[in-house]
C-alpha positions as protocol buffer text, in pm:
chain_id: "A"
residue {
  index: 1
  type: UNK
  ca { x: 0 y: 0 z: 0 }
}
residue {
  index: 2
  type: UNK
  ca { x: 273 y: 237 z: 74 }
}
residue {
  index: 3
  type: UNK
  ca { x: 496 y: 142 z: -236 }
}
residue {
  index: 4
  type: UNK
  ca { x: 150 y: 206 z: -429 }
}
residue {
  index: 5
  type: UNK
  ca { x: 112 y: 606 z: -237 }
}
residue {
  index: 6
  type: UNK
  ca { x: 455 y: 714 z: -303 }
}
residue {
  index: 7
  type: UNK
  ca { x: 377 y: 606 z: -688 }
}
residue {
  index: 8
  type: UNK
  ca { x: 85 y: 795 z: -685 }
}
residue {
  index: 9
  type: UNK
  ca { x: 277 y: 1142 z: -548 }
}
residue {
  index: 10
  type: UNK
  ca { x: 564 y: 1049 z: -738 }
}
residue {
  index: 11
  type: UNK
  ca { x: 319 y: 1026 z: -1047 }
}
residue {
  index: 12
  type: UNK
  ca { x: 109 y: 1358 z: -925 }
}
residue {
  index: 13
  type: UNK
  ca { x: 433 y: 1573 z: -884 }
}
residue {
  index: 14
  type: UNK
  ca { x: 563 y: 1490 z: -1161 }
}
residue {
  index: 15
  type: UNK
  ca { x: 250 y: 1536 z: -1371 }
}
residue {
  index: 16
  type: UNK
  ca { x: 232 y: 1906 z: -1217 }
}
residue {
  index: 17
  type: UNK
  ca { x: 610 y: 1988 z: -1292 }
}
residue {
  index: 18
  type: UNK
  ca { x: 662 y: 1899 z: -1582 }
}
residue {
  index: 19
  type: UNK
  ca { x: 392 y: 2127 z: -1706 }
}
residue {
  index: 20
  type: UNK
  ca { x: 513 y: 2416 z: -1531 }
}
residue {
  index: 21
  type: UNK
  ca { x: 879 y: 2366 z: -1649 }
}
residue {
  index: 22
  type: UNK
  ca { x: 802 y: 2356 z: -1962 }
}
residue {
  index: 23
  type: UNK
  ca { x: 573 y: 2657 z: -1938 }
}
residue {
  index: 24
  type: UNK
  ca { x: 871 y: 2838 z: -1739 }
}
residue {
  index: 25
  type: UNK
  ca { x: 1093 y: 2767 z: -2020 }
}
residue {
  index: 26
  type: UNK
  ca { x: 898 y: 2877 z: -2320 }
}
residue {
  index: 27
  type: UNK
  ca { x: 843 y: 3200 z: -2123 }
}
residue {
  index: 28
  type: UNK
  ca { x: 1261 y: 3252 z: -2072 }
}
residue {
  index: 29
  type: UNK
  ca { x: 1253 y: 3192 z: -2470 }
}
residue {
  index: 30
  type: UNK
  ca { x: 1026 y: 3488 z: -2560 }
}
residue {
  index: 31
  type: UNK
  ca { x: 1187 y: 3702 z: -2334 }
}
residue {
  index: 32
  type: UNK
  ca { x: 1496 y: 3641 z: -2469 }
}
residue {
  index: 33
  type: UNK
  ca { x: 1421 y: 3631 z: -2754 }
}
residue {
  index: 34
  type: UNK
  ca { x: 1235 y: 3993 z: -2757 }
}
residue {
  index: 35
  type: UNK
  ca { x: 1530 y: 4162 z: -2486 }
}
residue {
  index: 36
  type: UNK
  ca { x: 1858 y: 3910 z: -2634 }
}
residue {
  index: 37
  type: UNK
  ca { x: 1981 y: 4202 z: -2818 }
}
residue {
  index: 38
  type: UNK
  ca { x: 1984 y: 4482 z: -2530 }
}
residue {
  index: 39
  type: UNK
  ca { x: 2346 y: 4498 z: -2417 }
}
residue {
  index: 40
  type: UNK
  ca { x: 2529 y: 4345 z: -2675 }
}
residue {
  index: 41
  type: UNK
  ca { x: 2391 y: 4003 z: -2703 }
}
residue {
  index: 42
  type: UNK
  ca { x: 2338 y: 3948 z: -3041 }
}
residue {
  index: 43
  type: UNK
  ca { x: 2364 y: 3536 z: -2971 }
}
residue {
  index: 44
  type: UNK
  ca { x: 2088 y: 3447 z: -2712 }
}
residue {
  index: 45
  type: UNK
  ca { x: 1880 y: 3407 z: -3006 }
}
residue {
  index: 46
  type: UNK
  ca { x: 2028 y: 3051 z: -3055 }
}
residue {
  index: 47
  type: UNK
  ca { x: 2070 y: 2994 z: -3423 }
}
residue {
  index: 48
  type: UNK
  ca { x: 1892 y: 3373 z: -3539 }
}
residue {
  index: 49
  type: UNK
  ca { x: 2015 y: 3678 z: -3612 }
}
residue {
  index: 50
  type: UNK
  ca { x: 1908 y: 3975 z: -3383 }
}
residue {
  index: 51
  type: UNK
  ca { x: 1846 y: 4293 z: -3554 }
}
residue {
  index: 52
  type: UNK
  ca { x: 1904 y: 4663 z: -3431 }
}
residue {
  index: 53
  type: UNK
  ca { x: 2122 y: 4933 z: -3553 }
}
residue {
  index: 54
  type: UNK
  ca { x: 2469 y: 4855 z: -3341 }
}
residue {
  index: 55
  type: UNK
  ca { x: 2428 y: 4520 z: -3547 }
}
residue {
  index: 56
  type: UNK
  ca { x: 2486 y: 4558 z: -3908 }
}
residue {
  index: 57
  type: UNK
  ca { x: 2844 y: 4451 z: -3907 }
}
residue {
  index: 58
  type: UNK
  ca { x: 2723 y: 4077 z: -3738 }
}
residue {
  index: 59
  type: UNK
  ca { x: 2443 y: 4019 z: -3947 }
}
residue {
  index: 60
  type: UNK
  ca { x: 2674 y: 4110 z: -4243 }
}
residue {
  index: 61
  type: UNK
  ca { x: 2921 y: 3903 z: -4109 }
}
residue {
  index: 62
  type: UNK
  ca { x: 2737 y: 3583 z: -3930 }
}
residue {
  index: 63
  type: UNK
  ca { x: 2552 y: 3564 z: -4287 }
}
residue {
  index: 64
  type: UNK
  ca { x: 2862 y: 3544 z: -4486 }
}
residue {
  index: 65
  type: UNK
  ca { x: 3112 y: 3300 z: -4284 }
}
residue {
  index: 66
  type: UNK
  ca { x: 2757 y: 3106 z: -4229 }
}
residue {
  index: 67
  type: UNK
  ca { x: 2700 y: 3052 z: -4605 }
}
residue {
  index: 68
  type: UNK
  ca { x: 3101 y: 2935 z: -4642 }
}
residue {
  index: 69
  type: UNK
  ca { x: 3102 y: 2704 z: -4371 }
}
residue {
  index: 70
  type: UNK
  ca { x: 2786 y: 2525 z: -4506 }
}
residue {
  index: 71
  type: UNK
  ca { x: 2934 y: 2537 z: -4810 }
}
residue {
  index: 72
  type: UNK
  ca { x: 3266 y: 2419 z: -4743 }
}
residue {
  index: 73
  type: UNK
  ca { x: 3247 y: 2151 z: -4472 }
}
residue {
  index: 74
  type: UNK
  ca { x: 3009 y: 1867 z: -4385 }
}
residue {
  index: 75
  type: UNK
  ca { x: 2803 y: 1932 z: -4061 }
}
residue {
  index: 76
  type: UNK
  ca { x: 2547 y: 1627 z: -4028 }
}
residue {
  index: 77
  type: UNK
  ca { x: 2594 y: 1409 z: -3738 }
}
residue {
  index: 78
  type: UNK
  ca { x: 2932 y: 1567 z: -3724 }
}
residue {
  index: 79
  type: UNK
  ca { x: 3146 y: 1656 z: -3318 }
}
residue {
  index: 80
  type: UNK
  ca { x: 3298 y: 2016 z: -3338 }
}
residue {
  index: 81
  type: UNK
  ca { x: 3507 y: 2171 z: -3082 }
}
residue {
  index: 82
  type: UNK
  ca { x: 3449 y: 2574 z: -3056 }
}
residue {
  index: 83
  type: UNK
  ca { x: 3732 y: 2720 z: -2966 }
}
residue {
  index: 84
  type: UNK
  ca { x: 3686 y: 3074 z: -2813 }
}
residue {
  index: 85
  type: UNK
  ca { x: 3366 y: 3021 z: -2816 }
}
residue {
  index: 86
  type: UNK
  ca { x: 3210 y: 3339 z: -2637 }
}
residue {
  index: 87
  type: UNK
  ca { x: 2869 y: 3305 z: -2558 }
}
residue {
  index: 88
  type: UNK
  ca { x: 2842 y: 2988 z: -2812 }
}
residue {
  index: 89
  type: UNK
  ca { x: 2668 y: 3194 z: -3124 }
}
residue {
  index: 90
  type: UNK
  ca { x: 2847 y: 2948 z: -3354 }
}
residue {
  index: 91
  type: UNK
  ca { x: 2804 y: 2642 z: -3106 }
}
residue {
  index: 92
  type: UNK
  ca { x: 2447 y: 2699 z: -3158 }
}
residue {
  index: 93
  type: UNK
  ca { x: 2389 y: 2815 z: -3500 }
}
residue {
  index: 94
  type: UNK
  ca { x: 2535 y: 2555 z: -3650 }
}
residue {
  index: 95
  type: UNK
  ca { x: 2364 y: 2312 z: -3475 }
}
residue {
  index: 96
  type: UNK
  ca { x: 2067 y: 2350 z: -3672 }
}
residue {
  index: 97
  type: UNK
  ca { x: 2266 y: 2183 z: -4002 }
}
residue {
  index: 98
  type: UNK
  ca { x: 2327 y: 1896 z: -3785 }
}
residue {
  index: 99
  type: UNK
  ca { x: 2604 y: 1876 z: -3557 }
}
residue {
  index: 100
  type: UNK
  ca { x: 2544 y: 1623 z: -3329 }
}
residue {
  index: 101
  type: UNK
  ca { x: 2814 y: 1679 z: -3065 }
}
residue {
  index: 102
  type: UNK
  ca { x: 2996 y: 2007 z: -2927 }
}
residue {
  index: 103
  type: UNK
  ca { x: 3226 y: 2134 z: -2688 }
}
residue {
  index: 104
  type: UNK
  ca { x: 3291 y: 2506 z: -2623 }
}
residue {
  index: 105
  type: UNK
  ca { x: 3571 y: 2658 z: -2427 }
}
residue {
  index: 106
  type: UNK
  ca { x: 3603 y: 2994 z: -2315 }
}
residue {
  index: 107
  type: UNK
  ca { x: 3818 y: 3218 z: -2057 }
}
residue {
  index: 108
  type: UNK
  ca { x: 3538 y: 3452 z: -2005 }
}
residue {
  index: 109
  type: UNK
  ca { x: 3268 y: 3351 z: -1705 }
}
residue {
  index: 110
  type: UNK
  ca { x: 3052 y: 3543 z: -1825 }
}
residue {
  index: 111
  type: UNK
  ca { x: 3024 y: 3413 z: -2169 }
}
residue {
  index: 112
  type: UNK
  ca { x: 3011 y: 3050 z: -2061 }
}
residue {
  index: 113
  type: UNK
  ca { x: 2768 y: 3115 z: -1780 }
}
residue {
  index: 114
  type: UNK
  ca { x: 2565 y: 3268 z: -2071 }
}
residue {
  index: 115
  type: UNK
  ca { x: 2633 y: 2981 z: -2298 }
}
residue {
  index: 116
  type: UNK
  ca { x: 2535 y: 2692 z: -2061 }
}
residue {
  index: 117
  type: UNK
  ca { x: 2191 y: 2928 z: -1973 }
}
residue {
  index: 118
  type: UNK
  ca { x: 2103 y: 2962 z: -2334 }
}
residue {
  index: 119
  type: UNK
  ca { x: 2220 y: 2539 z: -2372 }
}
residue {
  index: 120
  type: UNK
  ca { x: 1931 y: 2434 z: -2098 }
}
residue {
  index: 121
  type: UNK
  ca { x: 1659 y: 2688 z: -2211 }
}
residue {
  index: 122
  type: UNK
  ca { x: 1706 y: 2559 z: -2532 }
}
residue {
  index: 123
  type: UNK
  ca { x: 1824 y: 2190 z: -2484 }
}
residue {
  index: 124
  type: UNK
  ca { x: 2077 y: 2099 z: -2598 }
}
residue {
  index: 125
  type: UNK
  ca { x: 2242 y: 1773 z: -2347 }
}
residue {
  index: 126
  type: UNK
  ca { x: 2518 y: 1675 z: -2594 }
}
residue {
  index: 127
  type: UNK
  ca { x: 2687 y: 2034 z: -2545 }
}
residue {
  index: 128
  type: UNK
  ca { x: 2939 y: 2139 z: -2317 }
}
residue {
  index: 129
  type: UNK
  ca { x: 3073 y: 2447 z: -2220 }
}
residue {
  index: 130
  type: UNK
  ca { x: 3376 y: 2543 z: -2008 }
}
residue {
  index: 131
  type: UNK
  ca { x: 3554 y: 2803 z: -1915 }
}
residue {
  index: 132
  type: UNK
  ca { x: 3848 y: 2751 z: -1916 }
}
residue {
  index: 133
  type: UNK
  ca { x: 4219 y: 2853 z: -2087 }
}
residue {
  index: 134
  type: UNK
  ca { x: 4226 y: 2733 z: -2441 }
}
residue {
  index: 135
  type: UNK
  ca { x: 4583 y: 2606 z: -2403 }
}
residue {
  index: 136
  type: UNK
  ca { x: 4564 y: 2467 z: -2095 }
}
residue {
  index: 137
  type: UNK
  ca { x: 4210 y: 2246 z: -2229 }
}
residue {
  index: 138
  type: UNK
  ca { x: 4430 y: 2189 z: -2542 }
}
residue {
  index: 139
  type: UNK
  ca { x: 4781 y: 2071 z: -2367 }
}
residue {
  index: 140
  type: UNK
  ca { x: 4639 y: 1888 z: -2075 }
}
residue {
  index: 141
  type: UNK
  ca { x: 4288 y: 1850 z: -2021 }
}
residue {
  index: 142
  type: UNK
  ca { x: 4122 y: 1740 z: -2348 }
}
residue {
  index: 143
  type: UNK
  ca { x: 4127 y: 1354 z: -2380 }
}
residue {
  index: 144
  type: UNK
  ca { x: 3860 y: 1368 z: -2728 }
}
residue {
  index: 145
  type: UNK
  ca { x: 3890 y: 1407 z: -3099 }
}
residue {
  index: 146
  type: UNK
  ca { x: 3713 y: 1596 z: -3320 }
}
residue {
  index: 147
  type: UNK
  ca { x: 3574 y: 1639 z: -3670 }
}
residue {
  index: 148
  type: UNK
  ca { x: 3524 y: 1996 z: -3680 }
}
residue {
  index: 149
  type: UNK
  ca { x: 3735 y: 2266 z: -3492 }
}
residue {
  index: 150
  type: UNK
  ca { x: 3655 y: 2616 z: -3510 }
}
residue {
  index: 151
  type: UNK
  ca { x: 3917 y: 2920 z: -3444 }
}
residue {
  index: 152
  type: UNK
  ca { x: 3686 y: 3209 z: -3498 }
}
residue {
  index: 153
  type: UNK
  ca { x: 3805 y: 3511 z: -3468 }
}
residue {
  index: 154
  type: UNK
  ca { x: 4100 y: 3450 z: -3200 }
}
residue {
  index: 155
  type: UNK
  ca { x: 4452 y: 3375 z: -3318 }
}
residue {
  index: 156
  type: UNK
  ca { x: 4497 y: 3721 z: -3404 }
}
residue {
  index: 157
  type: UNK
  ca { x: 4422 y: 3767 z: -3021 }
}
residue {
  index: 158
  type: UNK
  ca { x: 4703 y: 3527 z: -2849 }
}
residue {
  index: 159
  type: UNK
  ca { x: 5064 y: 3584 z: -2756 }
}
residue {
  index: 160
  type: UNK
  ca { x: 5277 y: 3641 z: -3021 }
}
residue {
  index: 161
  type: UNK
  ca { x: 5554 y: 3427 z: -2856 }
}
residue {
  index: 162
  type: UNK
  ca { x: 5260 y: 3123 z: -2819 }
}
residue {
  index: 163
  type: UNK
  ca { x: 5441 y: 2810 z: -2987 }
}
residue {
  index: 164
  type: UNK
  ca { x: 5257 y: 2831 z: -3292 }
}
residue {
  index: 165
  type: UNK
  ca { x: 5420 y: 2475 z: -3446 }
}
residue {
  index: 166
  type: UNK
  ca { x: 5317 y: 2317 z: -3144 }
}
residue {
  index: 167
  type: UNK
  ca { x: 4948 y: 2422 z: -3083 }
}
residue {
  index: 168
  type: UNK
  ca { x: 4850 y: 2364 z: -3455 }
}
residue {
  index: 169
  type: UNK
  ca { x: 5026 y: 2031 z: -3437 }
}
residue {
  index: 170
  type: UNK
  ca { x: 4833 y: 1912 z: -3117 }
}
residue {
  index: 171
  type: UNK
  ca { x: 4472 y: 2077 z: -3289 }
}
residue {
  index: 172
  type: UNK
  ca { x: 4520 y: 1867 z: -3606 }
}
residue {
  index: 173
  type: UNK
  ca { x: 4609 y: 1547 z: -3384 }
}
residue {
  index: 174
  type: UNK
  ca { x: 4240 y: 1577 z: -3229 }
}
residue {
  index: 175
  type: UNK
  ca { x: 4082 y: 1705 z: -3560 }
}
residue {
  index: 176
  type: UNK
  ca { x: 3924 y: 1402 z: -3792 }
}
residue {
  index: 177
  type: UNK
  ca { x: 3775 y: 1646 z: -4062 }
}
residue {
  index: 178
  type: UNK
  ca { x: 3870 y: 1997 z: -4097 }
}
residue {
  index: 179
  type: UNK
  ca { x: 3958 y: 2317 z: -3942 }
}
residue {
  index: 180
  type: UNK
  ca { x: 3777 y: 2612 z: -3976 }
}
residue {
  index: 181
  type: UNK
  ca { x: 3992 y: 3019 z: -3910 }
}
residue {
  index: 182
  type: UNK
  ca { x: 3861 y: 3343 z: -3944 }
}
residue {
  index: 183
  type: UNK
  ca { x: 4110 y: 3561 z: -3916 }
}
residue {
  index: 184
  type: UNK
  ca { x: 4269 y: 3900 z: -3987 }
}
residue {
  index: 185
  type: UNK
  ca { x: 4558 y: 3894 z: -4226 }
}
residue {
  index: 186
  type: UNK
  ca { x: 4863 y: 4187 z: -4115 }
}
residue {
  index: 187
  type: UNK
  ca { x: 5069 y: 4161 z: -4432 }
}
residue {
  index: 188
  type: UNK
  ca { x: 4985 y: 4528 z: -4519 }
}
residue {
  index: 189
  type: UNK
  ca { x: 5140 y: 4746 z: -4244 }
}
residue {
  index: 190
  type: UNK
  ca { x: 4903 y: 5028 z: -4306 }
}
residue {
  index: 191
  type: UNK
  ca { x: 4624 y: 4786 z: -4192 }
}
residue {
  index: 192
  type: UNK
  ca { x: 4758 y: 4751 z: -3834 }
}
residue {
  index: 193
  type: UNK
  ca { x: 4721 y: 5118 z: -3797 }
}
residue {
  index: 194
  type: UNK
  ca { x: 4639 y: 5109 z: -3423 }
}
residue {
  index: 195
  type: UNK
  ca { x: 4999 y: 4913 z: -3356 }
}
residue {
  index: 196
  type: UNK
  ca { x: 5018 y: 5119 z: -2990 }
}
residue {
  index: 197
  type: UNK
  ca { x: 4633 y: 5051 z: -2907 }
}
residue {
  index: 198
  type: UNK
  ca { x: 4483 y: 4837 z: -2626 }
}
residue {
  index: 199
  type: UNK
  ca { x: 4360 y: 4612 z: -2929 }
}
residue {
  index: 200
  type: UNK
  ca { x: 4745 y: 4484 z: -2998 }
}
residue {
  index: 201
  type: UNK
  ca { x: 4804 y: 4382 z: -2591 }
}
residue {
  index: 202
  type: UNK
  ca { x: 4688 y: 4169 z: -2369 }
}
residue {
  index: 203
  type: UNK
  ca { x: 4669 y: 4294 z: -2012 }
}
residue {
  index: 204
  type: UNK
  ca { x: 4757 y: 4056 z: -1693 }
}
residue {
  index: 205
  type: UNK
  ca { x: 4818 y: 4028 z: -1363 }
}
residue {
  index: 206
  type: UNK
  ca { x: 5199 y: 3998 z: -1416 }
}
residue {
  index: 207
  type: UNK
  ca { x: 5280 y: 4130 z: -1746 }
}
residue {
  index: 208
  type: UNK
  ca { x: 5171 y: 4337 z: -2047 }
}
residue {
  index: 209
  type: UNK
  ca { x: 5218 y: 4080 z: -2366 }
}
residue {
  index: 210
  type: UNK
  ca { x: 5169 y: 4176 z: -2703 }
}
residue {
  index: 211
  type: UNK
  ca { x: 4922 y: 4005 z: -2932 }
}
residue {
  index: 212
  type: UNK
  ca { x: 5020 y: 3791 z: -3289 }
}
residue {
  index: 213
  type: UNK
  ca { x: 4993 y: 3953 z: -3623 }
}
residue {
  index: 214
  type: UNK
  ca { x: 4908 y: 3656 z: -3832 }
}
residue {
  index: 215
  type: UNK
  ca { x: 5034 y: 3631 z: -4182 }
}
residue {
  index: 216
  type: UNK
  ca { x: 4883 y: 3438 z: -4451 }
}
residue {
  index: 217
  type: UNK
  ca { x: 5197 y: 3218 z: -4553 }
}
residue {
  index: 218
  type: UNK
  ca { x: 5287 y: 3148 z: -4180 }
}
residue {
  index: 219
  type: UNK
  ca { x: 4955 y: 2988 z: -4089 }
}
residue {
  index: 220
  type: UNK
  ca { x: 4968 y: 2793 z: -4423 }
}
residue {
  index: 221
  type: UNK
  ca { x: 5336 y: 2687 z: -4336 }
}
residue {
  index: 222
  type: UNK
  ca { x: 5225 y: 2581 z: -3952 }
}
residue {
  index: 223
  type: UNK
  ca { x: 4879 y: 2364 z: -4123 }
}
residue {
  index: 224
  type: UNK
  ca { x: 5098 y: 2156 z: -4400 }
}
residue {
  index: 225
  type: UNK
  ca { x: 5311 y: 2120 z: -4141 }
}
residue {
  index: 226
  type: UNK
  ca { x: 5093 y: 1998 z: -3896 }
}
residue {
  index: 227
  type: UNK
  ca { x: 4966 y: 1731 z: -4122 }
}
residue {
  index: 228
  type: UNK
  ca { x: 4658 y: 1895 z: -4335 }
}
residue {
  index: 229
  type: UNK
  ca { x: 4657 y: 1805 z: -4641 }
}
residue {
  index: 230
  type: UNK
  ca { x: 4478 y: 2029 z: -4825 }
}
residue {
  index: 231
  type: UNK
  ca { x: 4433 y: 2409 z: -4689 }
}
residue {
  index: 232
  type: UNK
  ca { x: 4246 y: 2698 z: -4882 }
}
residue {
  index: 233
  type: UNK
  ca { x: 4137 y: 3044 z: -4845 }
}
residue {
  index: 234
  type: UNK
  ca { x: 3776 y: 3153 z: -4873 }
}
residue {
  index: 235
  type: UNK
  ca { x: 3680 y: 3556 z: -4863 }
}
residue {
  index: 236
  type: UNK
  ca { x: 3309 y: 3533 z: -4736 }
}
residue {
  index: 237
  type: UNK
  ca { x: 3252 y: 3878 z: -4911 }
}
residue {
  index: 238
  type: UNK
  ca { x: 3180 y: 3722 z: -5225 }
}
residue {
  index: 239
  type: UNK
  ca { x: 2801 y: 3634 z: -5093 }
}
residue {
  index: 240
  type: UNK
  ca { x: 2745 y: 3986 z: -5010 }
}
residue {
  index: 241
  type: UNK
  ca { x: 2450 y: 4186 z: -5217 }
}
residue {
  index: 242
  type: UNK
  ca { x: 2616 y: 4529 z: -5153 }
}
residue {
  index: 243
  type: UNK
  ca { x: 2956 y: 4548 z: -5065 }
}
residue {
  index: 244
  type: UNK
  ca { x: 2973 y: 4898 z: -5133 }
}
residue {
  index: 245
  type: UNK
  ca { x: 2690 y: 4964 z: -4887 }
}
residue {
  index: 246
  type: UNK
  ca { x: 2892 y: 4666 z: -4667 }
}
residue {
  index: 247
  type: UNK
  ca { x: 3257 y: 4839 z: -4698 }
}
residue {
  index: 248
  type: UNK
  ca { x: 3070 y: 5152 z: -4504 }
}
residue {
  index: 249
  type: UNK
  ca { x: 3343 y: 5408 z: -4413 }
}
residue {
  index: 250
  type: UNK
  ca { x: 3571 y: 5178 z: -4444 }
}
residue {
  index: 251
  type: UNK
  ca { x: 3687 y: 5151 z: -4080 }
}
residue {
  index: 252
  type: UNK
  ca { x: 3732 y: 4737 z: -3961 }
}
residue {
  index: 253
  type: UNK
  ca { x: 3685 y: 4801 z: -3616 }
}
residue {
  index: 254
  type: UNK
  ca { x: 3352 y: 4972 z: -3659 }
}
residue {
  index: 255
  type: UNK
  ca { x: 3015 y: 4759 z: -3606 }
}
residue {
  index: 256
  type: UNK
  ca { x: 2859 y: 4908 z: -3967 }
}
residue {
  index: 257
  type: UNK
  ca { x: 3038 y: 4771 z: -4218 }
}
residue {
  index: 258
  type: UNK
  ca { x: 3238 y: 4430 z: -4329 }
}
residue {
  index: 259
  type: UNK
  ca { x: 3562 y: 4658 z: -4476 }
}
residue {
  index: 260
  type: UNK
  ca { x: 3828 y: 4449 z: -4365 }
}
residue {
  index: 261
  type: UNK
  ca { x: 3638 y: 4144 z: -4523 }
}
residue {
  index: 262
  type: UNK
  ca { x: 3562 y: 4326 z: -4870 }
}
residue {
  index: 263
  type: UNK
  ca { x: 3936 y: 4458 z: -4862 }
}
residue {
  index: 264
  type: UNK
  ca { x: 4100 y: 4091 z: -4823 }
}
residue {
  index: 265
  type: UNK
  ca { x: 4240 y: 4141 z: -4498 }
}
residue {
  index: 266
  type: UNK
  ca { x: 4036 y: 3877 z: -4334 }
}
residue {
  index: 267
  type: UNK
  ca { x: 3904 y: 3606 z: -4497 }
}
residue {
  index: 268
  type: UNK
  ca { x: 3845 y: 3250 z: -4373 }
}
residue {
  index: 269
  type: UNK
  ca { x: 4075 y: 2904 z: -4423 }
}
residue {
  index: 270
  type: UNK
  ca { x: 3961 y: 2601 z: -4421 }
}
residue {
  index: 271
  type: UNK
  ca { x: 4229 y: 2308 z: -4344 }
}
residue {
  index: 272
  type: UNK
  ca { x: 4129 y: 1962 z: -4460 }
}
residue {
  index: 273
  type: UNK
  ca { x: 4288 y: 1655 z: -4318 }
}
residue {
  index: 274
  type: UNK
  ca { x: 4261 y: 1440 z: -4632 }
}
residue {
  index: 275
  type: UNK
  ca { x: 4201 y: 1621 z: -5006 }
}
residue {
  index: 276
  type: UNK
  ca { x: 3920 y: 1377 z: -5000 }
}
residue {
  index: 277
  type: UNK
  ca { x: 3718 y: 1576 z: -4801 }
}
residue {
  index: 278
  type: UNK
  ca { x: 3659 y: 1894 z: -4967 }
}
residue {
  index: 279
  type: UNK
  ca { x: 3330 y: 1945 z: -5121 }
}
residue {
  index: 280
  type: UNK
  ca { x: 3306 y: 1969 z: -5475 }
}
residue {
  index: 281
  type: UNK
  ca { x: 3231 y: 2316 z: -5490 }
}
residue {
  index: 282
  type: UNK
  ca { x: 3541 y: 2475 z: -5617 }
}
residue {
  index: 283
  type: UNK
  ca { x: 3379 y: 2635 z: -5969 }
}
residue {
  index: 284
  type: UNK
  ca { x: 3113 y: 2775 z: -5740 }
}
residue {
  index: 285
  type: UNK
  ca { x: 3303 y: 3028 z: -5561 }
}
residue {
  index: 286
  type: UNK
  ca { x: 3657 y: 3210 z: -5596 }
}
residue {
  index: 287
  type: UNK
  ca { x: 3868 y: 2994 z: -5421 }
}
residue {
  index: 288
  type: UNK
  ca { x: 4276 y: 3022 z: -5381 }
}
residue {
  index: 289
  type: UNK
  ca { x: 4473 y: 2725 z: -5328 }
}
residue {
  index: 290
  type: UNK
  ca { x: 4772 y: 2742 z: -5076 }
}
């Protein structure tokens, strides 16, 4: 008789809360999805893009390196590791073209407190986020492989005396598929016009060290070395409908336009492990072999 009671509460409880959670979370989604992009947060939209004036230069942007990325790499039922993953806009984008497994790392508390919010509003169980230092997950911690790796928008922010050989090597040992970078390009000296900025340091505790200025050649050098087989570079702009309207005044660091993209100073590379795996896509785009 007693076994049967707690059965019947169990059942009863149960029966009331799952109801209300699922009420409580489709009320978090609307709101926010109608406040995400007050302060910044273009991303809480999981897998949308937020409008508003401050946010012409990421819907330019998200649209473009979306489009490549679906075009140039195989998403369904594929693992990806996000890299400097901020609040996990990519992480969750793409996982509506079918990736099936993530994990997201991130030095920011913020942004991964953010990110695992937004991952069980929206549920998603087979991501993880962590915060945590992107060499020291890399080097030490980090016992899985991966088909997809992203480096979005980062490498141009690390040490310039990072061991460059050495972290590409161990990122292609755990990557199965490909490797995604978006980065700027400082071959032009005129580009790096803000050389005594905050934007070319990096501020600690102990020191003040002074960020890399990627080159084209030397990433290409570091991913044949590493063991990719095949590496090209992709410049997003091309799936733009007005790149004069996109190119603005011109200035990269502003949030209006997509100059930097449109000027060939950024672009994205894609690193294949095997030739084999590149789409067959190369007539439909303007695509440079390295």
């Amino acid at each position: 008789m007693l076994s049967k009671l707690k059965r019947l509460v169990k059942k009863t409880v149960l029966g009331v809360y799952y109801p209300i959670g699922t009420v409580y979370l489709w009320i978090v989604r609307i709101i926010i999805n109608i406040w995400g992009s007050r302060e910044g947060v273009h991303l809480v939209t999981v897998g949308e893009f937020t409008g508003g004036t401050t946010k012409t230069r990421s819907l330019y942007r998200e649209d473009m390196l979306l489009k490549t990325m679906l075009l140039f790499s195989n998403l369904r039922e594929k693992s990806c590791l996000d890299l400097a993953c901020n609040d996990g806009f990519w992480s969750f984008r793409l996982s509506r073209f079918g990736i099936k497994r993530l994990m997201g790392i991130d030095i920011g508390e913020r942004e991964i407190t953010r990110a695992n919010f937004l991952k069980s509003v929206y549920a998603f169980p087979s991501f993880q986020f962590k915060r945590q230092d992107l060499f020291q997950f890399l080097y030490h911690d980090n016992t899985e492989s991966y088909d997809l790796i992203l480096l979005l928008s980062i490498i141009y922010h690390l040490p310039e005396q990072t061991d460059w050989e050495k972290l590409f090597n161990v990122i292609s040992r755990i990557n199965n598929e490909c490797l995604i970078i978006d980065s700027r390009w400082f071959e032009d000296e005129e580009y790096w016009y803000d050389k005594t900025s905050e934007r070319t340091i990096i501020k600690t505790q102990e020191e003040i060290i002074k960020k890399w200025r990627p080159k084209r050649k030397e990433v290409f050098k570091y991913l044949h070395k590493s063991g990719y087989e095949w590496v090209i570079e992709v410049n997003p702009s091309a799936f733009l409908d007005d790149s004069q309207k996109a190119y603005g005044n011109g200035d990269p660091y502003t949030l209006e336009n997509v100059s930097d993209y449109i000027s060939n100073h950024r672009t994205i590379v894609i690193a294949y492990k095997k030739k084999t795996m590149l789409p067959d896509i190369e007539k439909r785009l303007s695509v440079r072999y390295v």
